[in-house]
N, CA, C and O atoms as a GROMACS GRO file, in nm:
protein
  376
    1UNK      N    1  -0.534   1.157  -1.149
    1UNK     CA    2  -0.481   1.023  -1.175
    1UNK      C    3  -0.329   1.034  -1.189
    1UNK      O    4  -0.266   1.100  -1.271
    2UNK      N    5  -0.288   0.962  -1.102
    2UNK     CA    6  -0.092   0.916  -1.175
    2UNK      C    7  -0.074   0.874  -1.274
    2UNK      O    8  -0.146   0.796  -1.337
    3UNK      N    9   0.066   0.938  -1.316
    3UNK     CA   10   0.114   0.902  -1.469
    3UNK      C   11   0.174   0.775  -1.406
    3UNK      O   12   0.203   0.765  -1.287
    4UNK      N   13   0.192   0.661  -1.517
    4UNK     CA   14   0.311   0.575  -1.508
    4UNK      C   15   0.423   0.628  -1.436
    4UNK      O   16   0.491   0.578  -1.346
    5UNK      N   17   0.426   0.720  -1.482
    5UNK     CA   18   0.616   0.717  -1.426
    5UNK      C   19   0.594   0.767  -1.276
    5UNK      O   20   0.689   0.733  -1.206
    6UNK      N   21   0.501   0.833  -1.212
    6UNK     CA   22   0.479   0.830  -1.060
    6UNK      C   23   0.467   0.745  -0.995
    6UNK      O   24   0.512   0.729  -0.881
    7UNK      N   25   0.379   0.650  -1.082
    7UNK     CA   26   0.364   0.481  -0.991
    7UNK      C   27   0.487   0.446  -0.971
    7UNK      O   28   0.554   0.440  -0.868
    8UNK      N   29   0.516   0.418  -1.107
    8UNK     CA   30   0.669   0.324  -1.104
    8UNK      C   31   0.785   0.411  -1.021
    8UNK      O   32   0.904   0.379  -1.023
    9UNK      N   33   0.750   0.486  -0.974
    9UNK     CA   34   0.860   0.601  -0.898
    9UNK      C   35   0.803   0.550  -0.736
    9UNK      O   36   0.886   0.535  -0.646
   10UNK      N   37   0.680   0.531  -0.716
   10UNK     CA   38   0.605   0.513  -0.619
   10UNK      C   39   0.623   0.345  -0.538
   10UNK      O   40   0.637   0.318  -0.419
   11UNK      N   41   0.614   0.253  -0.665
   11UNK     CA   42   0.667   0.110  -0.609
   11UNK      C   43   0.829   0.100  -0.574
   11UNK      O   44   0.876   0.031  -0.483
   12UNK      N   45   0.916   0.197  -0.680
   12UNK     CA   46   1.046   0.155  -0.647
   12UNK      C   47   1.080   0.221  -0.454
   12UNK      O   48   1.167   0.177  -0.378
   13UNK      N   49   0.993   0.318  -0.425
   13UNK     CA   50   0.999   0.353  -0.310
   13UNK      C   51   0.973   0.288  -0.214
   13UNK      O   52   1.044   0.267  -0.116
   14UNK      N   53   0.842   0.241  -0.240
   14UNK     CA   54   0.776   0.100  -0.114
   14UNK      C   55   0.874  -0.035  -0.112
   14UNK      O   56   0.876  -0.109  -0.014
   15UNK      N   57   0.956  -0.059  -0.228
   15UNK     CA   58   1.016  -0.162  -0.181
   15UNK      C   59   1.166  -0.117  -0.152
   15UNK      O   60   1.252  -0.195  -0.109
   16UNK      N   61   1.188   0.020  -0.181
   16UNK     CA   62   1.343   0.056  -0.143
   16UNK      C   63   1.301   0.046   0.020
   16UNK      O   64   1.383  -0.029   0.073
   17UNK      N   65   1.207   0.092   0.115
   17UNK     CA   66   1.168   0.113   0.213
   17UNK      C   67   1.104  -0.035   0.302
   17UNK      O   68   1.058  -0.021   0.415
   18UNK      N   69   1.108  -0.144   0.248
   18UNK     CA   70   1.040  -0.238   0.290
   18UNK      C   71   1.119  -0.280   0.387
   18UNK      O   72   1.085  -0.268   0.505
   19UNK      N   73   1.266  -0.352   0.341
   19UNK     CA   74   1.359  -0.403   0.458
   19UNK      C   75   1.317  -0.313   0.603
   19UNK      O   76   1.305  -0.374   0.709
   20UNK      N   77   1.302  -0.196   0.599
   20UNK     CA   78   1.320  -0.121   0.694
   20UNK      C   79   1.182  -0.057   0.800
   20UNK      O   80   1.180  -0.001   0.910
   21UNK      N   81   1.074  -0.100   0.699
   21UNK     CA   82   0.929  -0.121   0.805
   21UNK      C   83   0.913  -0.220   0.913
   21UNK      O   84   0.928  -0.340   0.889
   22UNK      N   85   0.891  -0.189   0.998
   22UNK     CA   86   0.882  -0.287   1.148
   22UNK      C   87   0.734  -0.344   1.069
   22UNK      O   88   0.638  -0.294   1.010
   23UNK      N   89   0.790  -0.500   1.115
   23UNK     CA   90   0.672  -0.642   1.082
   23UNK      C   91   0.578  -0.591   1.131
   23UNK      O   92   0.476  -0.606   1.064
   24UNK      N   93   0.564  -0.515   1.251
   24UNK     CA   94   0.437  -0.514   1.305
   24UNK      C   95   0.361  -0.352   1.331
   24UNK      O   96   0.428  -0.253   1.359
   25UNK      N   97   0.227  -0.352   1.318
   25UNK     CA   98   0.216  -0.220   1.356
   25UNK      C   99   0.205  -0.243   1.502
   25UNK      O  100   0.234  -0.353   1.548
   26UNK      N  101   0.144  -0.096   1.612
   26UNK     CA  102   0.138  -0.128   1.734
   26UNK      C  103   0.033  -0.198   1.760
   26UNK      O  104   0.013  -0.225   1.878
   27UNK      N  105  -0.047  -0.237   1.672
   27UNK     CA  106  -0.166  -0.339   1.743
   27UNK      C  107  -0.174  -0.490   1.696
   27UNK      O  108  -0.264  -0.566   1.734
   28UNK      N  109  -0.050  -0.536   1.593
   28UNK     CA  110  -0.039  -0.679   1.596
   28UNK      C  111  -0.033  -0.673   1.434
   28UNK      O  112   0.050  -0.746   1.380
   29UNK      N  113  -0.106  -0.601   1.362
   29UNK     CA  114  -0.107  -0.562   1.236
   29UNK      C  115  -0.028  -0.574   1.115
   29UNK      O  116   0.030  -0.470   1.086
   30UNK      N  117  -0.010  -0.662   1.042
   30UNK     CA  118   0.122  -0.728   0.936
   30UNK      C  119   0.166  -0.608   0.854
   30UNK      O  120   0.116  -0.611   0.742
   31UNK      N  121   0.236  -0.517   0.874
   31UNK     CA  122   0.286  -0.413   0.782
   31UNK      C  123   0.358  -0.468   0.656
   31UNK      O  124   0.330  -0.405   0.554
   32UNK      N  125   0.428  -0.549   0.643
   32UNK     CA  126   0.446  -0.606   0.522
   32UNK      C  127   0.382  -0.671   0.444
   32UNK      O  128   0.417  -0.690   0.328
   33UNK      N  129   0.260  -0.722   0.505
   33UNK     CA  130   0.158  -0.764   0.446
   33UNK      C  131   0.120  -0.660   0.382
   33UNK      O  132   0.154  -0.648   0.264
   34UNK      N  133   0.051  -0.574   0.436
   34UNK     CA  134  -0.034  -0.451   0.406
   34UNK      C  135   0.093  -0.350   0.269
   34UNK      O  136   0.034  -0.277   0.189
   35UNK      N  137   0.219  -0.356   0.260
   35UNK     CA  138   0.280  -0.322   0.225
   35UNK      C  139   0.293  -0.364   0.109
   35UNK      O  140   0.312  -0.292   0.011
   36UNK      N  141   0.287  -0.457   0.108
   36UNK     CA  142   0.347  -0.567  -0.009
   36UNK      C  143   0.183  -0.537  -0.088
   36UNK      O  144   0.216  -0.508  -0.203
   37UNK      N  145   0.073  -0.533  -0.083
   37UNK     CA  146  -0.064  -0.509  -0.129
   37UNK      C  147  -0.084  -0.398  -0.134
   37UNK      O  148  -0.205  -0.376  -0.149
   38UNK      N  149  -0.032  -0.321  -0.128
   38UNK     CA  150   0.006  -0.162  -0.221
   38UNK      C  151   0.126  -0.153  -0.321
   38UNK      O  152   0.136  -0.066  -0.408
   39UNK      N  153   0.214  -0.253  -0.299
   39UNK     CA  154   0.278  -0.279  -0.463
   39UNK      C  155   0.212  -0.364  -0.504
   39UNK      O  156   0.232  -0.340  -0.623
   40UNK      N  157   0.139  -0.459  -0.504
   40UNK     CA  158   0.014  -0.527  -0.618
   40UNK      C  159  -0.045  -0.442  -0.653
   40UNK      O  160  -0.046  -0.423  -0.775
   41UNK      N  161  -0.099  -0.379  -0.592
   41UNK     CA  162  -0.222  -0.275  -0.650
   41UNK      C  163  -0.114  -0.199  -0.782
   41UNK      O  164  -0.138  -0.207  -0.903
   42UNK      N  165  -0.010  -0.136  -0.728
   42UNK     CA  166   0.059  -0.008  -0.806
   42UNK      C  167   0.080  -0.110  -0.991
   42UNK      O  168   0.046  -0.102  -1.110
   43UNK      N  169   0.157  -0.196  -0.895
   43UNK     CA  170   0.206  -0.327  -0.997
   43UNK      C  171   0.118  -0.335  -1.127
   43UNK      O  172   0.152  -0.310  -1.243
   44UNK      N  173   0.011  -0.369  -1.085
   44UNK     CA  174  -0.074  -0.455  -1.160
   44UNK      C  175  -0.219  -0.368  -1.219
   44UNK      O  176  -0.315  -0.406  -1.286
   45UNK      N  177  -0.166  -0.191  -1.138
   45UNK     CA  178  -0.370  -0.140  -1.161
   45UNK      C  179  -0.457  -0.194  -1.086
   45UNK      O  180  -0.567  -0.154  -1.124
   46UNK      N  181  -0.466  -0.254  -1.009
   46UNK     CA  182  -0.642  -0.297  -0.970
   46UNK      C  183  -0.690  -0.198  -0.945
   46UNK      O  184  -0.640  -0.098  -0.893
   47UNK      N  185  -0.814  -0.221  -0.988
   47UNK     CA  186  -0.935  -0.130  -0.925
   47UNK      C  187  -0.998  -0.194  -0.820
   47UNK      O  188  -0.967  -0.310  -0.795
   48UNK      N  189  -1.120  -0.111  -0.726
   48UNK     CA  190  -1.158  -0.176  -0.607
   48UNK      C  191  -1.204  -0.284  -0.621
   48UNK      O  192  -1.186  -0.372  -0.537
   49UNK      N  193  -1.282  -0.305  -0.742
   49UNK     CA  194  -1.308  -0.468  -0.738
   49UNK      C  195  -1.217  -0.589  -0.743
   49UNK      O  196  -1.234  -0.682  -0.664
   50UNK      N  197  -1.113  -0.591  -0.841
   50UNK     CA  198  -0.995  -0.641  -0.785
   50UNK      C  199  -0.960  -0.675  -0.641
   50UNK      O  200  -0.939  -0.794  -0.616
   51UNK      N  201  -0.952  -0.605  -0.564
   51UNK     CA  202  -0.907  -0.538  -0.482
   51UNK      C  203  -1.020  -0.571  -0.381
   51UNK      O  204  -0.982  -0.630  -0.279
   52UNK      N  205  -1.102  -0.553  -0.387
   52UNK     CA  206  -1.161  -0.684  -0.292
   52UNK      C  207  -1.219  -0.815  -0.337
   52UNK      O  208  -1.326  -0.859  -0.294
   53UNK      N  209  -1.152  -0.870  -0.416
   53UNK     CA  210  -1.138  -0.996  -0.505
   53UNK      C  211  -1.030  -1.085  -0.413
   53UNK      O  212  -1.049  -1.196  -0.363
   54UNK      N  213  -0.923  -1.011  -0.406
   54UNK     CA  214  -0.795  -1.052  -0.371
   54UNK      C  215  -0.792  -1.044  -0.250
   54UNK      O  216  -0.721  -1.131  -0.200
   55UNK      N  217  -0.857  -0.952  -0.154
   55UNK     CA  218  -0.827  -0.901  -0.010
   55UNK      C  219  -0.920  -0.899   0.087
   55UNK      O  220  -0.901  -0.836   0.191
   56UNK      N  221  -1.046  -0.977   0.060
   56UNK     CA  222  -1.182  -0.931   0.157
   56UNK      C  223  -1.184  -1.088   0.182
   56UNK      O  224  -1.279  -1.156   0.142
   57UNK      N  225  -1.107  -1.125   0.228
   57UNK     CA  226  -1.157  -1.272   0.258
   57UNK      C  227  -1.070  -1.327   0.372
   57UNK      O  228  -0.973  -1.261   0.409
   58UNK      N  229  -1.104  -1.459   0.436
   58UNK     CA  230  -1.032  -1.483   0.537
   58UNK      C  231  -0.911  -1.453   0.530
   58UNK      O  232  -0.889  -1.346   0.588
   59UNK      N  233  -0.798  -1.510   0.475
   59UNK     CA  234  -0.704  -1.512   0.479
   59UNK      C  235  -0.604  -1.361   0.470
   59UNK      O  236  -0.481  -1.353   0.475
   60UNK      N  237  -0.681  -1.276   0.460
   60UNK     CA  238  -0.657  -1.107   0.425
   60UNK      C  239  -0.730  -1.024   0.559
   60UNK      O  240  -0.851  -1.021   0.582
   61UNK      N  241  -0.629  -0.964   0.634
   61UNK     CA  242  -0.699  -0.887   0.747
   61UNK      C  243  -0.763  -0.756   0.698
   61UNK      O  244  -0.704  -0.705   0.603
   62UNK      N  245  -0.836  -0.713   0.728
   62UNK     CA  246  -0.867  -0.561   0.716
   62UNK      C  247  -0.780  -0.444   0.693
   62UNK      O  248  -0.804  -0.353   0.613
   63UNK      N  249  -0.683  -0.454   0.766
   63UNK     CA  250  -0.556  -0.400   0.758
   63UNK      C  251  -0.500  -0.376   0.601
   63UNK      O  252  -0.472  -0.268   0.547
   64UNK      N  253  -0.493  -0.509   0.547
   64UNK     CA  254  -0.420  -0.479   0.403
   64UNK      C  255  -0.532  -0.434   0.352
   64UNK      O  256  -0.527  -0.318   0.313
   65UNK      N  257  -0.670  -0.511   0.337
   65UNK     CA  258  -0.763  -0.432   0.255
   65UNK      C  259  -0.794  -0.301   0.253
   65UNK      O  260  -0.859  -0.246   0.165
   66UNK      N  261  -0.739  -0.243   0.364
   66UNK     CA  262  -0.725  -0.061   0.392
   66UNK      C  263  -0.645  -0.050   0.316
   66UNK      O  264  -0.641   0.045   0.238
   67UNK      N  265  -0.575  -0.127   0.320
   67UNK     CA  266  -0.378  -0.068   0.293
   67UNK      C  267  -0.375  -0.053   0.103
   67UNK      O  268  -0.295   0.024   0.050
   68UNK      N  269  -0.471  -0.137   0.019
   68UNK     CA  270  -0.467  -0.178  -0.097
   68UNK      C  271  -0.566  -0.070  -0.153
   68UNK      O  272  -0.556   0.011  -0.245
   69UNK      N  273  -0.673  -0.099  -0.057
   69UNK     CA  274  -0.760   0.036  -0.122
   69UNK      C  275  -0.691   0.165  -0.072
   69UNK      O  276  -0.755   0.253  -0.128
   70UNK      N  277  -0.595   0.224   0.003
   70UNK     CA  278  -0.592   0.329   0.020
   70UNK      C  279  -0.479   0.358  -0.124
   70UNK      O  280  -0.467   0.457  -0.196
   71UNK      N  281  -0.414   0.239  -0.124
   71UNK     CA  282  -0.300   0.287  -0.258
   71UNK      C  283  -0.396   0.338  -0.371
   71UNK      O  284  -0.396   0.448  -0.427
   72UNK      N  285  -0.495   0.208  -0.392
   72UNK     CA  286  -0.579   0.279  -0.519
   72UNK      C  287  -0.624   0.407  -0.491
   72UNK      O  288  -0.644   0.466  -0.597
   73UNK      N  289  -0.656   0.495  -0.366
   73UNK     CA  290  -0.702   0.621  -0.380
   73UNK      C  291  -0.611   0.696  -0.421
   73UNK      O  292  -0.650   0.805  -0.463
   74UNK      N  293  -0.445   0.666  -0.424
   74UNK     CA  294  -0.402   0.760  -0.427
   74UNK      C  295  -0.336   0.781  -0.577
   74UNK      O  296  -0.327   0.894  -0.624
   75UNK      N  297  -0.289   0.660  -0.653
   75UNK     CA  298  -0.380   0.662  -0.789
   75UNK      C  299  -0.438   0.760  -0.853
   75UNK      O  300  -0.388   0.831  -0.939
   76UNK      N  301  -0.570   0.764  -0.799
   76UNK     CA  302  -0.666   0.839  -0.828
   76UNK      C  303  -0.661   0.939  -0.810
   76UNK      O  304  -0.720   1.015  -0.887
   77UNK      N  305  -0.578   0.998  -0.688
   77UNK     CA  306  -0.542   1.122  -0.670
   77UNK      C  307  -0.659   1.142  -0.533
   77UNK      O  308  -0.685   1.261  -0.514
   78UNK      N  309  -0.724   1.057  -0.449
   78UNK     CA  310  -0.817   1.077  -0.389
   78UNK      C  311  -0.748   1.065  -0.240
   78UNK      O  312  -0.814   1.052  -0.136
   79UNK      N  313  -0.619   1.070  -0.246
   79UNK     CA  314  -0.601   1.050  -0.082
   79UNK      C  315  -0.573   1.200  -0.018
   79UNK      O  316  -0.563   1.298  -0.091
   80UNK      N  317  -0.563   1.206   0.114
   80UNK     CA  318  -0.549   1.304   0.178
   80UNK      C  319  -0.410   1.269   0.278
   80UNK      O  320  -0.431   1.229   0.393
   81UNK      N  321  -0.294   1.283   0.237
   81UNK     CA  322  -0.157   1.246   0.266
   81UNK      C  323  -0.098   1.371   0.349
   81UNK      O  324  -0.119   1.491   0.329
   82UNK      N  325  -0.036   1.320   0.427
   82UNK     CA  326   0.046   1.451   0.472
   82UNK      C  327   0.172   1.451   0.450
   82UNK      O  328   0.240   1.542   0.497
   83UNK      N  329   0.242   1.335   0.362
   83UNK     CA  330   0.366   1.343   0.316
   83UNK      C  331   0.324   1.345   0.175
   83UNK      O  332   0.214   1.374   0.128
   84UNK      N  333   0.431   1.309   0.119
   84UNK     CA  334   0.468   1.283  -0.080
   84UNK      C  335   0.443   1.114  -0.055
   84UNK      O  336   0.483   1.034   0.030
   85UNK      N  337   0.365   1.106  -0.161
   85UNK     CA  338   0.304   0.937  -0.140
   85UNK      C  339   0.281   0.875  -0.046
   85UNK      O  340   0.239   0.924   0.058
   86UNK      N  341   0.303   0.766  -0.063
   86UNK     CA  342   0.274   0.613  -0.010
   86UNK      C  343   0.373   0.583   0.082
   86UNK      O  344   0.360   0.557   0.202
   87UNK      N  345   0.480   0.588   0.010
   87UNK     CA  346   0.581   0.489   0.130
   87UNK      C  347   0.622   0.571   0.256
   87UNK      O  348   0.664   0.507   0.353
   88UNK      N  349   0.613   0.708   0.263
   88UNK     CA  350   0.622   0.799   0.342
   88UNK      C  351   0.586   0.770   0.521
   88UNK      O  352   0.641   0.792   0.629
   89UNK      N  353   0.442   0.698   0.462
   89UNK     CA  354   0.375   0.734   0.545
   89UNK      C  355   0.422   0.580   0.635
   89UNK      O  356   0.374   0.592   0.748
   90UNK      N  357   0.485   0.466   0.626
   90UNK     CA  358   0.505   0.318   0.670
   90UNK      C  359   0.560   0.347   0.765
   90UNK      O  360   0.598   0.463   0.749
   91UNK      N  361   0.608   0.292   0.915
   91UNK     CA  362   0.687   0.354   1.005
   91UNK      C  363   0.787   0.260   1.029
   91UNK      O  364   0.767   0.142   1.059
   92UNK      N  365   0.900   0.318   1.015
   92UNK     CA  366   1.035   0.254   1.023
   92UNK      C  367   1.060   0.152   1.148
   92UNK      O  368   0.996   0.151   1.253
   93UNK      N  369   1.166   0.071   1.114
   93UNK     CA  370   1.251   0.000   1.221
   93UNK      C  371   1.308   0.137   1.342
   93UNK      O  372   1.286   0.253   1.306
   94UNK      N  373   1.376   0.112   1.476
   94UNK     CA  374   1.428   0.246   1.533
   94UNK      C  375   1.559   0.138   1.586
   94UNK      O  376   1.654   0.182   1.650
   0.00000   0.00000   0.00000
């Protein structure tokens, strides 16, 4: 599990990095959407129920609901990352 101070080290990253994620992934995919619902999650704690409270419904693509549950795995310490966190992994403007 993350301490506080990793999260909060972890959101100030996703949004130092936000200006600079391309809107879209390559298949149409709202990266700021999906972005912005991994700082709720960090923000606020949800757990998966939360978390598909907020995100399993029309108005929420699949995409973020990956994107929200994958933050909570990592939380947990359950992800399998090939960088240092979360924001690492978003792919930049070029």
């Amino acid at each position: 599990m993350k301490s506080k101070e990793e999260i909060k080290n972890e959101i100030k990253s996703l949004q130092a990095i936000r200006p600079d994620v391309r809107p879209r992934s390559m298949f149409g995919d709202d990266n700021l959407a999906a972005l912005d619902a991994q700082i709720e999650v960090l923000e606020h704690d949800l757990d998966n129920e939360d978390i598909y409270d907020r995100y399993d419904h029309a108005d929420s693509s699949e995409y973020v609901l990956d994107s929200a549950l994958h933050a909570r795995q990592w939380i947990n310490d359950e992800e399998d990352l090939d960088c240092e966190g979360l924001a690492c992994e978003w792919p930049l403007k070029e």
